[in-house]
C-alpha positions as a Python dict, from the first residue, in 0.01 Angstrom:
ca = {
    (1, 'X'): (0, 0, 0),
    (2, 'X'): (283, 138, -213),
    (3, 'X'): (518, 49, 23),
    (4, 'X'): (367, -265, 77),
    (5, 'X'): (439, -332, -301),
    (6, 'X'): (787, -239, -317),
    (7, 'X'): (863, -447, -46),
    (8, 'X'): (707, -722, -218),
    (9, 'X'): (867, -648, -595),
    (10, 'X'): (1195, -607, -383),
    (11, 'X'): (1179, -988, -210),
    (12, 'X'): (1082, -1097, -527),
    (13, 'X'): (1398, -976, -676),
    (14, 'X'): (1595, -1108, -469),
    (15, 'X'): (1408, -1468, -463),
    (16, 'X'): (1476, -1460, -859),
    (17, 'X'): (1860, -1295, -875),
    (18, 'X'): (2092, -1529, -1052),
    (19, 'X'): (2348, -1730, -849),
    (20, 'X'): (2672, -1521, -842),
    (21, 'X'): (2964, -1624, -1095),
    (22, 'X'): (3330, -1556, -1095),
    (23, 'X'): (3455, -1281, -1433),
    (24, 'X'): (3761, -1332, -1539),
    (25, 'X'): (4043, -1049, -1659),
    (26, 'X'): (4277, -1231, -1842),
    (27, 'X'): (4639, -1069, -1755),
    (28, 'X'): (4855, -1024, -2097),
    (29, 'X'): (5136, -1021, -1980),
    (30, 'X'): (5334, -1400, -1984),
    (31, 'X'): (5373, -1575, -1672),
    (32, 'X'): (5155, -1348, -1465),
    (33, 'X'): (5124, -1463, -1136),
    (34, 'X'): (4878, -1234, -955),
    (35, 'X'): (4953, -1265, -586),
    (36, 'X'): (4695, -1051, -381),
    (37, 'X'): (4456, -767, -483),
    (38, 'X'): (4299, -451, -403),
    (39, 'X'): (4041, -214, -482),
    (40, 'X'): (4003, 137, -378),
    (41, 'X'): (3783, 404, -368),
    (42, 'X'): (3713, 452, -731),
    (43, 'X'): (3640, 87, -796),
    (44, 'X'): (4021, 62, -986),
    (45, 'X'): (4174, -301, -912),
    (46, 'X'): (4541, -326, -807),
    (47, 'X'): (4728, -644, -773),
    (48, 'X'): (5063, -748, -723),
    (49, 'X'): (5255, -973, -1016),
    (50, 'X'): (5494, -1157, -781),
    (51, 'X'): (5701, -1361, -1066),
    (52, 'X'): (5731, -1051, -1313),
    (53, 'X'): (5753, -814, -1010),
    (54, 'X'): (5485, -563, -1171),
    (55, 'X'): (5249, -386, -927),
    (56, 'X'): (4904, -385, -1182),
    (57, 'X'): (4633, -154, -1217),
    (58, 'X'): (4317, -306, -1324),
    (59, 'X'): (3999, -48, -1500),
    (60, 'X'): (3726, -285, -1432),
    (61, 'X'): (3528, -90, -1648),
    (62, 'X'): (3747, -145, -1996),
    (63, 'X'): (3937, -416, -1896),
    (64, 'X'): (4236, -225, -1915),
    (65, 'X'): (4562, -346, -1758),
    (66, 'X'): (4873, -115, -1709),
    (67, 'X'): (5188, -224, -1523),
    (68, 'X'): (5435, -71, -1299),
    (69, 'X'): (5781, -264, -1279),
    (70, 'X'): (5922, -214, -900),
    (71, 'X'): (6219, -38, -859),
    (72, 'X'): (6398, -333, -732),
    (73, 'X'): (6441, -629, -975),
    (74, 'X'): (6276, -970, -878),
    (75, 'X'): (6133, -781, -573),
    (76, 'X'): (5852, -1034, -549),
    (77, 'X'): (5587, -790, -457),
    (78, 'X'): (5316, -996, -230),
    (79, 'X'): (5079, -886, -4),
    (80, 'X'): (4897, -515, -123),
    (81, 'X'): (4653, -193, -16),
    (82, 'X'): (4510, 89, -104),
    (83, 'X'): (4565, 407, 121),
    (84, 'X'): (4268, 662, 163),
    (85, 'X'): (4480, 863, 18),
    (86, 'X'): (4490, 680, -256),
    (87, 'X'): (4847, 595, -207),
    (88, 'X'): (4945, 202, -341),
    (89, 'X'): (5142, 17, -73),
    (90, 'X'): (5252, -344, -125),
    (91, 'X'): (5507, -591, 53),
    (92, 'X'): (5857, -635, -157),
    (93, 'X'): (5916, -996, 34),
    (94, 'X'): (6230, -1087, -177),
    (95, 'X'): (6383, -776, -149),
    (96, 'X'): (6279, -676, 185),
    (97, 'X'): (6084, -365, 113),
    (98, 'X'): (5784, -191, 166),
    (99, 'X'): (5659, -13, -134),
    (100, 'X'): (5473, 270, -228),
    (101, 'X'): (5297, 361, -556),
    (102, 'X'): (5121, 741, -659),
    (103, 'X'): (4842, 647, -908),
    (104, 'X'): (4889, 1002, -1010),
    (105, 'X'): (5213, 977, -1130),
    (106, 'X'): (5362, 578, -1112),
    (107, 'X'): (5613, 661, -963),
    (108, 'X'): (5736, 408, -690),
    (109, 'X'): (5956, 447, -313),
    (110, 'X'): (6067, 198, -151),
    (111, 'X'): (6124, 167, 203),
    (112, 'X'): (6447, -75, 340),
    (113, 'X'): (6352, -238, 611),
    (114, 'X'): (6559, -373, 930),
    (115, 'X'): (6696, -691, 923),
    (116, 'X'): (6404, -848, 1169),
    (117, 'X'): (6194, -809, 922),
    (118, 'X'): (6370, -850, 624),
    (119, 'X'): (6008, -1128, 493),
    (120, 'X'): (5716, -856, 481),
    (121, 'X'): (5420, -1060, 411),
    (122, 'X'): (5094, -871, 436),
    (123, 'X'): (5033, -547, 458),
    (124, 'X'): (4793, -330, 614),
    (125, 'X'): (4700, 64, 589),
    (126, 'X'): (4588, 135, 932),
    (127, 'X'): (4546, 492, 1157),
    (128, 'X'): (4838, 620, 879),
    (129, 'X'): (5013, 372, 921),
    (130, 'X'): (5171, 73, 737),
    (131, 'X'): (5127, -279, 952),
    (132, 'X'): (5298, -552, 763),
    (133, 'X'): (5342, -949, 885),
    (134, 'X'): (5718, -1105, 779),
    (135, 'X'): (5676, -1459, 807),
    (136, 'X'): (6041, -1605, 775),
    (137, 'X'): (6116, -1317, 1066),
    (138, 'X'): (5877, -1476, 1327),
    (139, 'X'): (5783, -1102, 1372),
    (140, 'X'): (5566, -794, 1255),
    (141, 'X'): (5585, -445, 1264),
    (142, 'X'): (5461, -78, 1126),
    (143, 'X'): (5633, 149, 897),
    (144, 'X'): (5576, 576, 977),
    (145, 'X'): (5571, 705, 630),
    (146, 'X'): (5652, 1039, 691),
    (147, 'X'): (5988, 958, 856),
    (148, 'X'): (6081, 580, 700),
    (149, 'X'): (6080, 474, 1025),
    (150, 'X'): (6044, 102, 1126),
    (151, 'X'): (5944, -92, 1455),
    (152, 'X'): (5947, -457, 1459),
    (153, 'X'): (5842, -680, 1744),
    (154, 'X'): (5927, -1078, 1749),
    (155, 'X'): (5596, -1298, 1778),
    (156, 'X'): (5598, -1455, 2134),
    (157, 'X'): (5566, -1793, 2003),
    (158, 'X'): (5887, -1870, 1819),
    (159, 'X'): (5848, -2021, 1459),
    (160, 'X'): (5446, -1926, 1494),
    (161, 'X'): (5506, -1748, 1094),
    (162, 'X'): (5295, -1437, 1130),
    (163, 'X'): (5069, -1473, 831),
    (164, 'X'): (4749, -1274, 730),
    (165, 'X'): (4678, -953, 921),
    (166, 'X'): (4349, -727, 947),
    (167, 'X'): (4229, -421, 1145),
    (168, 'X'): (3906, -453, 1340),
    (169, 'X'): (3645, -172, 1440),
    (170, 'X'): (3748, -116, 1807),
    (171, 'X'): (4083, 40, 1623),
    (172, 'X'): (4307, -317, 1750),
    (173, 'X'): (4529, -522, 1519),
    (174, 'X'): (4476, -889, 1462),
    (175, 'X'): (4739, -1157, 1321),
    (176, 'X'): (4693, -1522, 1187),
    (177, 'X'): (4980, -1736, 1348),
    (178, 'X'): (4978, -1982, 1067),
    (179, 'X'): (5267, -2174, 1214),
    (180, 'X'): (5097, -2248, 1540),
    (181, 'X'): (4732, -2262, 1674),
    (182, 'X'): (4672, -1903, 1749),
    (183, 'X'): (4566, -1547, 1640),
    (184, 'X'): (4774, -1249, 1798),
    (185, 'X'): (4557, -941, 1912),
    (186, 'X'): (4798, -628, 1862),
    (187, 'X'): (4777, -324, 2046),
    (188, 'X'): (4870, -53, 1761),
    (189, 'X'): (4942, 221, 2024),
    (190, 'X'): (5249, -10, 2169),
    (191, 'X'): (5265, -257, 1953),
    (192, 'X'): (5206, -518, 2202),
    (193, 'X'): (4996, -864, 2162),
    (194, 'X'): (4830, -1105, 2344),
    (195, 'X'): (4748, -1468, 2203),
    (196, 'X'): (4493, -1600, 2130),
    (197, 'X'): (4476, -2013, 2106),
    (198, 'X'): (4262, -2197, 1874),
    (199, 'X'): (4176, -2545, 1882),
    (200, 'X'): (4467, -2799, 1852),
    (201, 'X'): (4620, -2814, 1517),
    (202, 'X'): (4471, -2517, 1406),
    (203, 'X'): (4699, -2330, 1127),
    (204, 'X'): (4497, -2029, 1062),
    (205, 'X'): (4600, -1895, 780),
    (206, 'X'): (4396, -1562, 642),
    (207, 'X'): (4142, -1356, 836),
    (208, 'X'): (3864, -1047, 858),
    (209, 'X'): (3674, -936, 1139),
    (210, 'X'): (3358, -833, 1116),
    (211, 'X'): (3151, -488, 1188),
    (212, 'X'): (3025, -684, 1523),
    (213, 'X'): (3415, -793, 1693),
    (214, 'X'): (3368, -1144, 1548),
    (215, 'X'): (3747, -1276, 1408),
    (216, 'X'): (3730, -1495, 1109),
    (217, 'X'): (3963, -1717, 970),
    (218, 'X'): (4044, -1967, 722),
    (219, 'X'): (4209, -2318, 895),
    (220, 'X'): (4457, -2429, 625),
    (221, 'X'): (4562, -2749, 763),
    (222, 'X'): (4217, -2876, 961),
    (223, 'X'): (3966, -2788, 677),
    (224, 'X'): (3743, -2525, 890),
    (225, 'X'): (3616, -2167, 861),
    (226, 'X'): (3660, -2053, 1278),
    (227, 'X'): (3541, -1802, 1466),
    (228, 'X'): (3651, -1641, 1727),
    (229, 'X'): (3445, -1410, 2004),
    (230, 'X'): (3725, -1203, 2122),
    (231, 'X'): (3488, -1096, 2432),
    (232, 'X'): (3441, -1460, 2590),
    (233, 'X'): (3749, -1653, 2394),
    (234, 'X'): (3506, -1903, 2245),
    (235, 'X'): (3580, -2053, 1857),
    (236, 'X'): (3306, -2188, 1649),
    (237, 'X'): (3440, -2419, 1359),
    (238, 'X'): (3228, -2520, 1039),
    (239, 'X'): (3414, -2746, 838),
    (240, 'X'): (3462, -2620, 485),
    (241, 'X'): (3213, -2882, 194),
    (242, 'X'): (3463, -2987, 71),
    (243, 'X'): (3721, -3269, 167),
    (244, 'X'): (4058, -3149, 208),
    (245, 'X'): (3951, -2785, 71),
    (246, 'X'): (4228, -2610, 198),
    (247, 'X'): (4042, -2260, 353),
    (248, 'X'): (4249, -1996, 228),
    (249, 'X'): (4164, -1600, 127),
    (250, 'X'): (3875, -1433, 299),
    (251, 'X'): (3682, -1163, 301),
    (252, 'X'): (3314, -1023, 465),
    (253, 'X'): (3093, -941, 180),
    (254, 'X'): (2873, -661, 93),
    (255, 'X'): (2581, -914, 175),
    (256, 'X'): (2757, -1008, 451),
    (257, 'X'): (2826, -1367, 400),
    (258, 'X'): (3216, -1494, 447),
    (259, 'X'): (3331, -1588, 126),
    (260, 'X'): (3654, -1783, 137),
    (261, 'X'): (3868, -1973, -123),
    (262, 'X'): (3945, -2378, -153),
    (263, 'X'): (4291, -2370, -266),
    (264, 'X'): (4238, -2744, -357),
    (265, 'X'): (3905, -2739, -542),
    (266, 'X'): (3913, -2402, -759),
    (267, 'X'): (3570, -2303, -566),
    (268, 'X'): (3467, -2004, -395),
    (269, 'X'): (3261, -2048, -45),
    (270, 'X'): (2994, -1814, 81),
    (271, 'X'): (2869, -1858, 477),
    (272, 'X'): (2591, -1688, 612),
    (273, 'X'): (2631, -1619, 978),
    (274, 'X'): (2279, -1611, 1037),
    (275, 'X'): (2155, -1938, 856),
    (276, 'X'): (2527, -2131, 923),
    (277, 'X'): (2455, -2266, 551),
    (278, 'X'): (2761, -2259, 274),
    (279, 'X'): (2675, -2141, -101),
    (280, 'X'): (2971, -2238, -374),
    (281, 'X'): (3059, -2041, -632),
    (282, 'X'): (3287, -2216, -922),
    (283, 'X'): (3627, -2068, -1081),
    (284, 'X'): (3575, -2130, -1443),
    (285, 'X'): (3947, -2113, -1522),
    (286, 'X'): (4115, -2423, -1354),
    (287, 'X'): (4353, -2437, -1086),
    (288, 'X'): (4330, -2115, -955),
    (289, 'X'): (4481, -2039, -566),
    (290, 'X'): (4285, -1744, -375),
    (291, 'X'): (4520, -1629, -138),
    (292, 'X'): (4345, -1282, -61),
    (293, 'X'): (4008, -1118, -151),
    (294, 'X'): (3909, -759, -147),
    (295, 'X'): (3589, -648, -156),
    (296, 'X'): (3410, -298, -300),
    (297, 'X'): (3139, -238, -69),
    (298, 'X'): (2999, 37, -295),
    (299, 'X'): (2964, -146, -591),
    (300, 'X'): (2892, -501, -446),
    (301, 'X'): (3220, -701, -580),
    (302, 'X'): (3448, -902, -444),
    (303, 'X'): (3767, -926, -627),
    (304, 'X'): (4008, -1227, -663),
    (305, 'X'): (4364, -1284, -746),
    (306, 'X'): (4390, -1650, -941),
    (307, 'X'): (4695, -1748, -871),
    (308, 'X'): (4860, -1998, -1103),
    (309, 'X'): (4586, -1878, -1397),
    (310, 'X'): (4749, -1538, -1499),
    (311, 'X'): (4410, -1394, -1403),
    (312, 'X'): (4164, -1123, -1198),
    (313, 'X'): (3842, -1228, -1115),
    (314, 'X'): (3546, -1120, -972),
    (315, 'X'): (3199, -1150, -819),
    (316, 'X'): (2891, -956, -801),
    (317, 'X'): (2720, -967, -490),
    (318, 'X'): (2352, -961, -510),
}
């Protein structure tokens, strides 16, 4: 019977738990433009500051903001992770440098990198290793830390703009294509892909993959969330609720919805794989751009980068 009743005081909760908002962290500094963020294990936020080039540190739990300037002026840090080791690694796209940040000390090293890939986009911490996109190169690559060395590969499809990258469980690679209709599937032992097409006119721009092999992604240009079954090559599409949302940053939940940004209606969207239906979730400040979502699994957030507000926001996950 006890368990009975817990159950039902549980299901109860959950049938009464306020709709999720979006909290805001108000940057101080001017002209903050928060690019991407990311949260490690101790729940602190860190986000890149592309305009100021300032890697930030976020303490959710006072509000507390502290900057780091990058080495190299106007750097235009981007795309951003946190290492297991607690090690800060972010994308230096002007300046054509990977970055590295100790929490312990603040101090930052950059890494050059080759002319091929002189545009690092996103980044991604991966088998201790640093995966990073470059966009304007048509190519991606990986970064040994120990040694500084670099190993870029060109994208088969020429001018496909290798965009949002993401590791999987099976230990693979994947890669939006956002200039084409197609997600690369990288081999991180060789560094080899195979391709992946979408429907036509597909720009995928941003993508996870979930605990069960399934790749998501946001479709920029057609309005759709996809989904790709790796196994069988067969993409499911829902389109996004809004008219001309423009899909953008994605994540998988701790609840395990998708949530993913409308860069054109300052909403966040929440889909439930199981029920296909959509929850929204406003942005209070106005005209903010998601272009990447983290998400705390232990503590049940999702955090935000609002673009164009000067802002950090985010959501707790019931």
């Amino acid at each position: 019977m006890a368990v009975r009743a817990a159950l039902i005081a549980a299901l109860l909760a959950l049938a009464v738990a306020p709709p999720p908002t979006v909290v805001e962290y108000e940057i101080p500094r001017p002209g903050a433009f928060p690019h991407d963020p990311a949260v490690g294990p101790d729940g602190i936020v860190w986000y890149t500051d592309q305009s100021n080039s300032f890697i930030g540190r976020l303490d959710p739990e006072t509000g507390r903001i502290t900057d780091y300037p990058t080495p190299t002026p106007r750097s235009g840090p981007h795309g951003i992770e946190v290492a297991p080791d607690g090690m800060v690694w972010y994308t230096g796209q002007r300046a054509g440098v990977l970055g590295r940040l100790d929490p312990r000390t603040g101090q930052i090293t950059e890494f050059p990198l080759p002319p091929e890939a002189r545009n690092p986009h996103t980044p991604i911490v991966h088998q201790g290793r640093i995966w990073f996109t470059a966009q304007g190169n048509n190519s991606y690559g990986v970064l040994e830390p120990a040694t500084g060395n670099v190993r870029v590969w060109p994208s088969p499809t020429p001018r496909s703009l290798p965009y949002g990258i993401r590791p999987a469980p099976d230990g693979s690679i994947w890669m939006c294509e956002f200039g084409t209709n197609k997600l690369g599937h990288i081999n991180p032992a060789d560094g080899s892909i195979r391709e992946f097409t979408l429907p036509d006119g597909a720009r995928p721009r941003r993508l996870q993959v979930a605990s069960n092999g399934i790749v998501y992604y946001t479709d920029y240009a057609r309005n759709y969330l996809g989904a790709l079954d790796p196994a069988t090559g067969i993409v499911r599409e829902w389109p996004s609720p809004s008219p001309n949302g423009r899909p953008y940053g994605i994540v998988v939940g701790p609840d395990g919805r998708i949530w993913f940004n409308e860069a054109a209606t300052n909403r966040m969207v929440a889909f439930d794989p199981l029920t296909e239906q959509m929850e929204l979730v406003a942005i209070p400040t106005a005209t903010a751009v998601v272009r990447h979502i983290d998400a705390d699994y232990r503590r049940r957030r999702i955090w935000l980068a609002l673009s164009g507000t000067g802002r950090i926001g985010r959501i707790d996950v019931p």
